[in-house]
ZADO-1210 file (C-alpha; in nm, 4 decimals, padded with zeros to 6 digits):
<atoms>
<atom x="00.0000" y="00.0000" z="00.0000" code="UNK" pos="1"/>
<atom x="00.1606" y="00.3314" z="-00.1176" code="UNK" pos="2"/>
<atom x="00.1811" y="00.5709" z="00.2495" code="UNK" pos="3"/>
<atom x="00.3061" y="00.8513" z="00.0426" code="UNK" pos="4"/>
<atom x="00.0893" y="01.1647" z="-00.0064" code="UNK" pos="5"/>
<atom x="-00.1267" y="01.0863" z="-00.2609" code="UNK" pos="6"/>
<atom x="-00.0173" y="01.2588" z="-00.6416" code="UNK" pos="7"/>
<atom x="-00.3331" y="01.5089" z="-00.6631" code="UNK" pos="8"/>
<atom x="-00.4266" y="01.7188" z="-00.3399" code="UNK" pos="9"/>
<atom x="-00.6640" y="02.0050" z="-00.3711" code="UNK" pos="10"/>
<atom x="-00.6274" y="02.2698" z="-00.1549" code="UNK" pos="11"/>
<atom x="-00.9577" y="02.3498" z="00.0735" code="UNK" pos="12"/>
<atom x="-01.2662" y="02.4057" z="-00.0851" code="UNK" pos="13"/>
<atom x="-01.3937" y="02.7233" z="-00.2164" code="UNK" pos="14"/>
<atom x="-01.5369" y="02.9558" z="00.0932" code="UNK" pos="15"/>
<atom x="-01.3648" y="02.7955" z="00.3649" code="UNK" pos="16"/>
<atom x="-01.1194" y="03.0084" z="00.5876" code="UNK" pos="17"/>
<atom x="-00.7873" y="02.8881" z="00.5435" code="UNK" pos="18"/>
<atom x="-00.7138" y="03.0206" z="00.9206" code="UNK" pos="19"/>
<atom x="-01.0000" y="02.8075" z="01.0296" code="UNK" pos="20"/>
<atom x="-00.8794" y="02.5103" z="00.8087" code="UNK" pos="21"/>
<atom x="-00.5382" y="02.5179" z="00.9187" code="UNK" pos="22"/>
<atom x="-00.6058" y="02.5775" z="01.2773" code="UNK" pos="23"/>
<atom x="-00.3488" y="02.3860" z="01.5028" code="UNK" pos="24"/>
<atom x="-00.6033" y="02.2902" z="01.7485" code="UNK" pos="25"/>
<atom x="-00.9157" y="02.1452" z="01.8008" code="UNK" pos="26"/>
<atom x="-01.0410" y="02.2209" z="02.1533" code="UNK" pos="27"/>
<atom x="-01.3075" y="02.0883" z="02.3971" code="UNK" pos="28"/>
<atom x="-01.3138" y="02.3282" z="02.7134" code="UNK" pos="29"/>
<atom x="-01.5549" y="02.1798" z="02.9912" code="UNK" pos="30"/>
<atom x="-01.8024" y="02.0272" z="02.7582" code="UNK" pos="31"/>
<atom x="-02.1230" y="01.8911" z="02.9416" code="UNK" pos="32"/>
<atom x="-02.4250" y="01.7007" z="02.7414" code="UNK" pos="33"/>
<atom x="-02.7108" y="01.6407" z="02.8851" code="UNK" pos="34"/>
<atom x="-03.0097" y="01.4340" z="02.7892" code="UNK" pos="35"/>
<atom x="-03.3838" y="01.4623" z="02.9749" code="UNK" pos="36"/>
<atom x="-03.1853" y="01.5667" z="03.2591" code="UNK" pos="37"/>
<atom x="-02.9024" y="01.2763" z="03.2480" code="UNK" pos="38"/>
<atom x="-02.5220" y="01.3371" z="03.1896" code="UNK" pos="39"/>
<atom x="-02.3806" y="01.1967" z="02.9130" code="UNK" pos="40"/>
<atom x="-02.0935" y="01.3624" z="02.9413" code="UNK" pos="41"/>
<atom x="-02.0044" y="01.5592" z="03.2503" code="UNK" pos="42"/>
<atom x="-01.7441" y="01.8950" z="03.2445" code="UNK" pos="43"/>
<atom x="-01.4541" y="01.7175" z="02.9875" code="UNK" pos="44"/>
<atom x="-01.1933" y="01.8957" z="02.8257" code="UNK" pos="45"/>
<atom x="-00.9016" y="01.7618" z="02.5593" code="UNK" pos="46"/>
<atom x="-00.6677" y="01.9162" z="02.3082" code="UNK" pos="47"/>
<atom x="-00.6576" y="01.7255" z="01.9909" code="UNK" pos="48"/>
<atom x="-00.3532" y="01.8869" z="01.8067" code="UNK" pos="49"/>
<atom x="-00.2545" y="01.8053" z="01.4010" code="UNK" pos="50"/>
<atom x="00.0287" y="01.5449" z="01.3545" code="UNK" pos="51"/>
<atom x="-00.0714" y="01.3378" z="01.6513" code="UNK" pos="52"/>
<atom x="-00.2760" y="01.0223" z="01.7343" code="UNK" pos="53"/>
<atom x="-00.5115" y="01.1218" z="02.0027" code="UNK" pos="54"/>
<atom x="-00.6978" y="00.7810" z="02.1482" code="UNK" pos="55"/>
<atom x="-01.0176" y="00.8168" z="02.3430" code="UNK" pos="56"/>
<atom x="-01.1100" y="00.5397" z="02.5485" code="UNK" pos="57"/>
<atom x="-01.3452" y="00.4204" z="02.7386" code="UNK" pos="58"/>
<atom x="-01.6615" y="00.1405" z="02.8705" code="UNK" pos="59"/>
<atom x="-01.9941" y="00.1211" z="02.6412" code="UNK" pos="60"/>
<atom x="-02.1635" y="00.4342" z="02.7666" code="UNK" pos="61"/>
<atom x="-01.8661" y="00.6454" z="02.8537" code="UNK" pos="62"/>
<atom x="-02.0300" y="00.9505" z="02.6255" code="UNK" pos="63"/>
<atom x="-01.7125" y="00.8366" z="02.3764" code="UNK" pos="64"/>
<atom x="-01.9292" y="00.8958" z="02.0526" code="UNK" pos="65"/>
<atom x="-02.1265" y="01.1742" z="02.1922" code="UNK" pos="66"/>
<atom x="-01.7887" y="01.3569" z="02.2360" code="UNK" pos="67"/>
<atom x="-01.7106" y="01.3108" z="01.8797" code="UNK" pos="68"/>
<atom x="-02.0889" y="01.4048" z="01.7752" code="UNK" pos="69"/>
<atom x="-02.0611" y="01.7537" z="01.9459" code="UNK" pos="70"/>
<atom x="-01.6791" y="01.7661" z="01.7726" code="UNK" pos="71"/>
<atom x="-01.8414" y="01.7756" z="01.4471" code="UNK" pos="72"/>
<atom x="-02.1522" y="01.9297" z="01.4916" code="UNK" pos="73"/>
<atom x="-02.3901" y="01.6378" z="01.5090" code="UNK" pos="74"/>
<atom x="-02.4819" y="01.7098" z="01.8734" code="UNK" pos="75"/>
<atom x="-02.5064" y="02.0373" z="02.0471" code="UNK" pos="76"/>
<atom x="-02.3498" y="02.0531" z="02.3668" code="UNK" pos="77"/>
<atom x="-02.6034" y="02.1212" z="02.6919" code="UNK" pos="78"/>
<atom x="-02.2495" y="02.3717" z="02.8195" code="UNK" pos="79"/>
<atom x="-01.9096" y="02.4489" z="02.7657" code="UNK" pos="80"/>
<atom x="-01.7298" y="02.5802" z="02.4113" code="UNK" pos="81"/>
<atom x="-01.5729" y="02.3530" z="02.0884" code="UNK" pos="82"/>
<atom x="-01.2685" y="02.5794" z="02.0030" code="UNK" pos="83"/>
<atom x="-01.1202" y="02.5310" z="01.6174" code="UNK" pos="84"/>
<atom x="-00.7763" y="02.7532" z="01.6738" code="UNK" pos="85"/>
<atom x="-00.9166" y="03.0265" z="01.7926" code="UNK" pos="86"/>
<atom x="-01.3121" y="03.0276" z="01.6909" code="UNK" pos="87"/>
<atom x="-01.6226" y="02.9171" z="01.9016" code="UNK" pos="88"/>
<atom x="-01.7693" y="02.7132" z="01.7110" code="UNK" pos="89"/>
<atom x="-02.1452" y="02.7220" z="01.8860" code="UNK" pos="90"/>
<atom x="-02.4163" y="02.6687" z="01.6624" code="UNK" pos="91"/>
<atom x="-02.2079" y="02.5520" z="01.4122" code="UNK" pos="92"/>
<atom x="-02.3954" y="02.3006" z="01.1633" code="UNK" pos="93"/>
<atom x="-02.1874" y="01.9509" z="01.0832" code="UNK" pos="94"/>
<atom x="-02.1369" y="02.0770" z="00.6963" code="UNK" pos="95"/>
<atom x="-01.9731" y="02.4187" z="00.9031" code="UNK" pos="96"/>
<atom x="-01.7427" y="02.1628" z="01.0718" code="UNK" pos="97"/>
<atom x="-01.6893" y="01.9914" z="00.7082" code="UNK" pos="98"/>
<atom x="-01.6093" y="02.2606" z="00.5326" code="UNK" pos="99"/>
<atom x="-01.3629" y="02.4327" z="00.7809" code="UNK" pos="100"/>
<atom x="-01.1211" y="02.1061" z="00.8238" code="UNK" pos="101"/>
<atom x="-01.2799" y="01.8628" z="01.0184" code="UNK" pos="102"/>
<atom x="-01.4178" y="01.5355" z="00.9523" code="UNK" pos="103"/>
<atom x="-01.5154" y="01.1904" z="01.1028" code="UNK" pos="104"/>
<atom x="-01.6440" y="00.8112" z="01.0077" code="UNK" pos="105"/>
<atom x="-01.8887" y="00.6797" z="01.2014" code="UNK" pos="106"/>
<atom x="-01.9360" y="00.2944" z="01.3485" code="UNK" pos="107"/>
<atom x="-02.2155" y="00.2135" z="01.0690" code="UNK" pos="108"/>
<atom x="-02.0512" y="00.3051" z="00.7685" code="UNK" pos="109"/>
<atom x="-02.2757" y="00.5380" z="00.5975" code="UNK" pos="110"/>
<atom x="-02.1822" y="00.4747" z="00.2641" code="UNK" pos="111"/>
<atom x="-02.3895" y="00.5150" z="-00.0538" code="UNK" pos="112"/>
<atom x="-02.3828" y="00.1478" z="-00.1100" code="UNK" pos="113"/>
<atom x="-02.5428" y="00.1482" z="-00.3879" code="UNK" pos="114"/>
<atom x="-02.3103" y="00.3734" z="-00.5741" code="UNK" pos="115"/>
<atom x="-01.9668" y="00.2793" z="-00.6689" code="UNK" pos="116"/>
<atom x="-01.6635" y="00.3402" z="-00.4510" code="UNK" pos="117"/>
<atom x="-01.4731" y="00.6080" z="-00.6657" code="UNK" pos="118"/>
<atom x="-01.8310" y="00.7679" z="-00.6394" code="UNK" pos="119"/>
<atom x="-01.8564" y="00.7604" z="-00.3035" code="UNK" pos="120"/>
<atom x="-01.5299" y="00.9650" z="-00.2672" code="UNK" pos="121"/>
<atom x="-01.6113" y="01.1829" z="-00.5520" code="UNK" pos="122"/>
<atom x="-01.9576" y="01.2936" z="-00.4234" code="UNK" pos="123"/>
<atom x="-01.7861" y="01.4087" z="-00.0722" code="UNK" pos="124"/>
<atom x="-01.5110" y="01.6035" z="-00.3049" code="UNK" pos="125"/>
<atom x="-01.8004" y="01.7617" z="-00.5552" code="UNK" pos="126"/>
<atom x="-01.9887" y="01.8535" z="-00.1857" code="UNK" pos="127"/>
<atom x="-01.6569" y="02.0326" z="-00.0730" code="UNK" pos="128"/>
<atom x="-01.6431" y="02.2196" z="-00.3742" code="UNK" pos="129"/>
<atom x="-01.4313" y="02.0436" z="-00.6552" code="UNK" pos="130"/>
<atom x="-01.5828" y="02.0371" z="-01.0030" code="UNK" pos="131"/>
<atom x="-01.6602" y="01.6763" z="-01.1082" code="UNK" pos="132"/>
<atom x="-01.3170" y="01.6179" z="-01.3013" code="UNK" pos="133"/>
<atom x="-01.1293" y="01.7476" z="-01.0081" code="UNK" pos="134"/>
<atom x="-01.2860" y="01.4957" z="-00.7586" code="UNK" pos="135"/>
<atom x="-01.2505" y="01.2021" z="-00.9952" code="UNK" pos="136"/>
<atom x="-00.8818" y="01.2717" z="-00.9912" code="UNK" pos="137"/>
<atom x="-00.8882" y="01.3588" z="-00.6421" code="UNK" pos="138"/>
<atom x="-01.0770" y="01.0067" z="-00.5885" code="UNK" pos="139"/>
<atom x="-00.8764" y="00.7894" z="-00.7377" code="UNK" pos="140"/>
<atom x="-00.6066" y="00.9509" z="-00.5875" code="UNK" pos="141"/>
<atom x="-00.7199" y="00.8866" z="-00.2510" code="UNK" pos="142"/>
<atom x="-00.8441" y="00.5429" z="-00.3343" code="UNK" pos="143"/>
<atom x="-00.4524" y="00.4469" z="-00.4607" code="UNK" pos="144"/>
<atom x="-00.3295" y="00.5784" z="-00.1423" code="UNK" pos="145"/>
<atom x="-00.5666" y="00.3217" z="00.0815" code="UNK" pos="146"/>
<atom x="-00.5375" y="00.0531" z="-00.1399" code="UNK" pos="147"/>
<atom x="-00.8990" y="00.0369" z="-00.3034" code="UNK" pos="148"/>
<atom x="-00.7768" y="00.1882" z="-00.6289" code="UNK" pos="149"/>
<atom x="-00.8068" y="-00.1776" z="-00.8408" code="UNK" pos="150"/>
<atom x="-01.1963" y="-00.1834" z="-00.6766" code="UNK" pos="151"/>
<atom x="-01.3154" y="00.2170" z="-00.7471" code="UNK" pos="152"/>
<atom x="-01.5771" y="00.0471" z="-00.9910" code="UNK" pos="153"/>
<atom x="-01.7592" y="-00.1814" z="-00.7587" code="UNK" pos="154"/>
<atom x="-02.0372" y="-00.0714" z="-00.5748" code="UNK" pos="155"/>
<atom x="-01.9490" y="00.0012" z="-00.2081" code="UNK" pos="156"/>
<atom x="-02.1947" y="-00.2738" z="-00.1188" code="UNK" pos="157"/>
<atom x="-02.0408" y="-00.5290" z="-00.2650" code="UNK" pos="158"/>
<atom x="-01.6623" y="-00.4662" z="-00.0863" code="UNK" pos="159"/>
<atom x="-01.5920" y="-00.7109" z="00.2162" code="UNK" pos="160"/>
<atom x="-01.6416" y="-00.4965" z="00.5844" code="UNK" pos="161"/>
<atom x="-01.2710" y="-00.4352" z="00.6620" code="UNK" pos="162"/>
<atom x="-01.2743" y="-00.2403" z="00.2719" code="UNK" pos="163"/>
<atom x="-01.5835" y="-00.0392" z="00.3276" code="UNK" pos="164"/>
<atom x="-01.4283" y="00.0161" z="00.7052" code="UNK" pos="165"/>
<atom x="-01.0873" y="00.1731" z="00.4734" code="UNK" pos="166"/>
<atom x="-01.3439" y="00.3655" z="00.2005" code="UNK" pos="167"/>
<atom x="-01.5061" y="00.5220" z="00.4849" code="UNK" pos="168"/>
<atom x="-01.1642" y="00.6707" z="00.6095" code="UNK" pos="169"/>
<atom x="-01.0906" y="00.7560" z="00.2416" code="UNK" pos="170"/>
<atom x="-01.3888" y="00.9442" z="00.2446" code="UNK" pos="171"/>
<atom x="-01.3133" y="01.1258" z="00.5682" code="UNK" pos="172"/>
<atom x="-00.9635" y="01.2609" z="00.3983" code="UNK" pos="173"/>
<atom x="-01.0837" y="01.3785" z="00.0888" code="UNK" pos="174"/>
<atom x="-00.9242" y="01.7700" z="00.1107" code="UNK" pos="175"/>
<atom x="-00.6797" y="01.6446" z="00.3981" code="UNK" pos="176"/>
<atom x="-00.8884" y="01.8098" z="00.6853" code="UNK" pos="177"/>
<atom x="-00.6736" y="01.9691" z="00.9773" code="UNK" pos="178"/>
<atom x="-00.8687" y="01.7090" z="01.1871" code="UNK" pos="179"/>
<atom x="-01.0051" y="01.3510" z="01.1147" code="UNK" pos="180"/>
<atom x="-01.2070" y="01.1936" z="01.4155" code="UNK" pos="181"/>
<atom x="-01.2481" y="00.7955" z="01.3427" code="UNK" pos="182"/>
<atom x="-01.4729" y="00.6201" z="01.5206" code="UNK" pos="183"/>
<atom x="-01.4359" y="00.2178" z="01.6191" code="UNK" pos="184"/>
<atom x="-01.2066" y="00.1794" z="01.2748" code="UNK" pos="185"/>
<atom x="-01.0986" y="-00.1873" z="01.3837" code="UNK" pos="186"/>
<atom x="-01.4177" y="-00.3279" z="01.4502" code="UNK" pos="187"/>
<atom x="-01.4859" y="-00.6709" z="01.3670" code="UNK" pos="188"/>
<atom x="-01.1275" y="-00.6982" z="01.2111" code="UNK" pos="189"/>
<atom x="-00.8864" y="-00.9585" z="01.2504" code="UNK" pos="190"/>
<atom x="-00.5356" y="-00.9582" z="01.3792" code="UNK" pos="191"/>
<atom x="-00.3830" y="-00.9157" z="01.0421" code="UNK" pos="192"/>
<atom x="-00.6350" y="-00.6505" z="00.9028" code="UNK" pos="193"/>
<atom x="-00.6042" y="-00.4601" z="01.2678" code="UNK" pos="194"/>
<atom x="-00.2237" y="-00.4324" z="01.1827" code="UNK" pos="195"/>
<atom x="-00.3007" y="-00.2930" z="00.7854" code="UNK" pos="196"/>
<atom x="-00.5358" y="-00.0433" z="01.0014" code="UNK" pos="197"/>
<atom x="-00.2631" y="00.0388" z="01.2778" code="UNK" pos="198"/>
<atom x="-00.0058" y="00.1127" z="00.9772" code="UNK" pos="199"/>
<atom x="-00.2945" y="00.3309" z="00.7784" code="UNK" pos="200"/>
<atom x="-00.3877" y="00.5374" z="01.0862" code="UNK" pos="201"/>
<atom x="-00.0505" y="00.6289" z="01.2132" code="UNK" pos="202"/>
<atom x="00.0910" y="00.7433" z="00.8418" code="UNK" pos="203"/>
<atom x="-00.2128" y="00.9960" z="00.8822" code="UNK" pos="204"/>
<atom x="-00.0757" y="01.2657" z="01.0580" code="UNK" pos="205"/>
<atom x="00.2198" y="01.2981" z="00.8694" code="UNK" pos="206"/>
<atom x="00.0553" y="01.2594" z="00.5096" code="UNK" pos="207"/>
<atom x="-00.2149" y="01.4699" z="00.4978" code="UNK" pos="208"/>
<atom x="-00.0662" y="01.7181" z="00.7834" code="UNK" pos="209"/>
<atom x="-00.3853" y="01.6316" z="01.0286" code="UNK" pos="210"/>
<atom x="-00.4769" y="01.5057" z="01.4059" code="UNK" pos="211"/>
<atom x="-00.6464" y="01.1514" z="01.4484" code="UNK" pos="212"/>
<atom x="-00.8927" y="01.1282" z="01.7223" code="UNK" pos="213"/>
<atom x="-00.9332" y="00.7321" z="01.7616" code="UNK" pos="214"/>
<atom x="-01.2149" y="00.5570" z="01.9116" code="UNK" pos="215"/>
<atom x="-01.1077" y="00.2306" z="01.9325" code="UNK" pos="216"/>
<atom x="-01.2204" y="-00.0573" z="02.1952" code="UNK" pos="217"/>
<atom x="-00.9352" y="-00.2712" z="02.0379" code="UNK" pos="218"/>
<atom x="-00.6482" y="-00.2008" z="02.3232" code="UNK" pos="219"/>
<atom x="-00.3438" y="-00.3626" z="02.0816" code="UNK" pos="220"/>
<atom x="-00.4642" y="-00.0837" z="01.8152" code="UNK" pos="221"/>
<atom x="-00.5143" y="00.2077" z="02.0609" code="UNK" pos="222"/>
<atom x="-00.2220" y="00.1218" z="02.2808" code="UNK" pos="223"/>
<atom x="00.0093" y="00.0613" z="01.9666" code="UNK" pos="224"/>
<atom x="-00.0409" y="00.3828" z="01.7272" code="UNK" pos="225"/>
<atom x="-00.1831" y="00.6812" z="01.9987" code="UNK" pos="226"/>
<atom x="00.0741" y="00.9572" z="02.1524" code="UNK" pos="227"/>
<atom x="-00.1799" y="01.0488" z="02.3871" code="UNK" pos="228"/>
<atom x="-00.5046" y="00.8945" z="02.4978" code="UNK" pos="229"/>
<atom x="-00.7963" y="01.0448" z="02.6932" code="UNK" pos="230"/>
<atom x="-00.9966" y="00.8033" z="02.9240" code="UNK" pos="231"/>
<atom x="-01.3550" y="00.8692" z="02.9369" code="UNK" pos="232"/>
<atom x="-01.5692" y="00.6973" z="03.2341" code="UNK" pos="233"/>
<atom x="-01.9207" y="00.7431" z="03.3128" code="UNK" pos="234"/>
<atom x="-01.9198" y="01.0534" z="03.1109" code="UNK" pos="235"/>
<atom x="-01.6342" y="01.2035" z="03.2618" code="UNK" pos="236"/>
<atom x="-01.2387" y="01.2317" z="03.2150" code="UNK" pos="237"/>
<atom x="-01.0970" y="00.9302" z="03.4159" code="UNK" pos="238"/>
<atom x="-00.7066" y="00.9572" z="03.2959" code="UNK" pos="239"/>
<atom x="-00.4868" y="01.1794" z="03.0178" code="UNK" pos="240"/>
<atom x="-00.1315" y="01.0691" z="02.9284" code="UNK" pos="241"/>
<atom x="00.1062" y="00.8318" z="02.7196" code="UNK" pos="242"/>
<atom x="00.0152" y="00.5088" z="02.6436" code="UNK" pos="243"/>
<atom x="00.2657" y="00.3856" z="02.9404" code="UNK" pos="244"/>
<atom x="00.1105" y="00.6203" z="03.1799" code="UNK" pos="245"/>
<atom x="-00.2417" y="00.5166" z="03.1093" code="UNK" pos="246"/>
<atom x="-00.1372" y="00.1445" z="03.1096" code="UNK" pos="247"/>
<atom x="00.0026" y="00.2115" z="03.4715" code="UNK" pos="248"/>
<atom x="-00.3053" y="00.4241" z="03.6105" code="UNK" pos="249"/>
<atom x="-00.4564" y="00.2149" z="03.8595" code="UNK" pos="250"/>
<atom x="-00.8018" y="00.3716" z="03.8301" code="UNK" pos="251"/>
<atom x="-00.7971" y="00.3423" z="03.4403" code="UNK" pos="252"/>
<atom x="-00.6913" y="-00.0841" z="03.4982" code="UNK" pos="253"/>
<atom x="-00.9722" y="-00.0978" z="03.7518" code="UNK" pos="254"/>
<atom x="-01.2569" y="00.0789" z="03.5714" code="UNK" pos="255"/>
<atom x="-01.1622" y="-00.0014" z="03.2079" code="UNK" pos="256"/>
<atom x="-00.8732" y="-00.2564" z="03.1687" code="UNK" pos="257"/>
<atom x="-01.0774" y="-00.4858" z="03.3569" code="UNK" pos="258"/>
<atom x="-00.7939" y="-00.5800" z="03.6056" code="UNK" pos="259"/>
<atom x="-00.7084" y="-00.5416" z="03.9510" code="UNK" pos="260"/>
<atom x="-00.5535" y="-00.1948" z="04.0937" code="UNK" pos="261"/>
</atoms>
């Protein structure tokens, strides 16, 4: 698989700030969420910063994907501010988010099965501004880089899970966004593929000049490619460090890691 930058990149799309888009931070400062009264997630804050693998961990529940839904505008936080650089981002749509650098995959796929893979990409380039023969090349581009080039003309249905899992990250680059939040990538992967992943993921940062946010269950992934990781619990921030540090934090073993403190 070629981890070079792919041969066509086109800069940001037509209308978006560049200072937005090439903000060096993307900021959660005491983020609450709230639903019918219950916490989902209770007074976090994180730094996600480009060129780095950011892991965020956590138990079913922990208010890991709501996190990442108020990071790109699918959820509205109940209090607290989403920084990008310097801009509050409040009331910002998810297209906003989009357009200004920052994009995510989500656990079901989403894909327009139906419609080939090149198309898939090329739709998300044509919505971010590129004429038609721009995203093509921009597609196929993308799709050589992750190794789906020799498969652009099947229909996203028909690709085995662990290639829609990779078209869905394709997807998520097109325009290398400052920020690129992936959630449960290694799902339902095998040892073998979950090494292809770990390999993809951590050539990220330094290709396409953004910062990973990984949700990821699989320890041996999140453990293996992340140069920080955030520990979520119950809603709220349990543990931030290294891999090492989290790996020795006795709460984060007891709560998470399932063993003894």
């Amino acid at each position: 698989m070629n981890r070079a930058m792919p041969a066509y990149v086109e800069p940001p799309a037509v209308g978006a700030d560049r200072s937005l888009t090439n903000a060096a931070v993307l900021a959660v400062q005491n983020l609450s969420v709230r639903f019918n009264g219950l916490a989902a997630i209770s007074d976090v804050s994180l730094v996600l910063a480009r060129q780095e693998v950011f892991g965020l961990i956590g138990p079913n529940g922990a208010g890991k994907t709501t996190l990442v839904n108020c990071l790109t505008g699918f959820q509205a936080p109940t209090e607290g501010r989403i920084l990008l650089g310097e801009a509050d981002t409040t009331g910002w749509p998810a297209a906003r988010f989009r357009s200004h650098g920052v994009a995510r995959t989500f656990q079901a796929g989403r894909l327009f099965k139906d419609m080939s893979v090149a198309e898939n990409v090329e739709v998300t380039a044509t919505g971010l501004g590129l004429s038609l023969r721009s995203a093509r090349l921009h597609a196929m581009a993308l799709l050589d880089w992750i190794g789906l080039a020799d498969k652009a003309g099947l229909k996203a249905g028909a690709l085995a899970y662990t290639d829609q899992r990779r078209l869905g990250i394709a997807r998520s680059l097109v325009l290398s966004p400052a920020f690129i939040l992936l959630d449960e990538p290694a799902a339902g992967m095998s040892d073998d593929e979950c090494e292809e992943l770990m390999a993809l993921v951590s050539s990220i940062p330094a290709t396409f000049s953004s910062g990973v946010l990984l949700i990821e269950h699989n320890m041996r992934v999140v453990m293996g490619i992340s140069d920080r990781i955030h520990v979520l619990d119950g809603g709220k921030t349990l543990a931030e460090g290294t891999p090492a540090d989290i790996q020795k934090h006795e709460a984060v073993m007891a709560a998470y890691l399932g063993m003894e403190a």
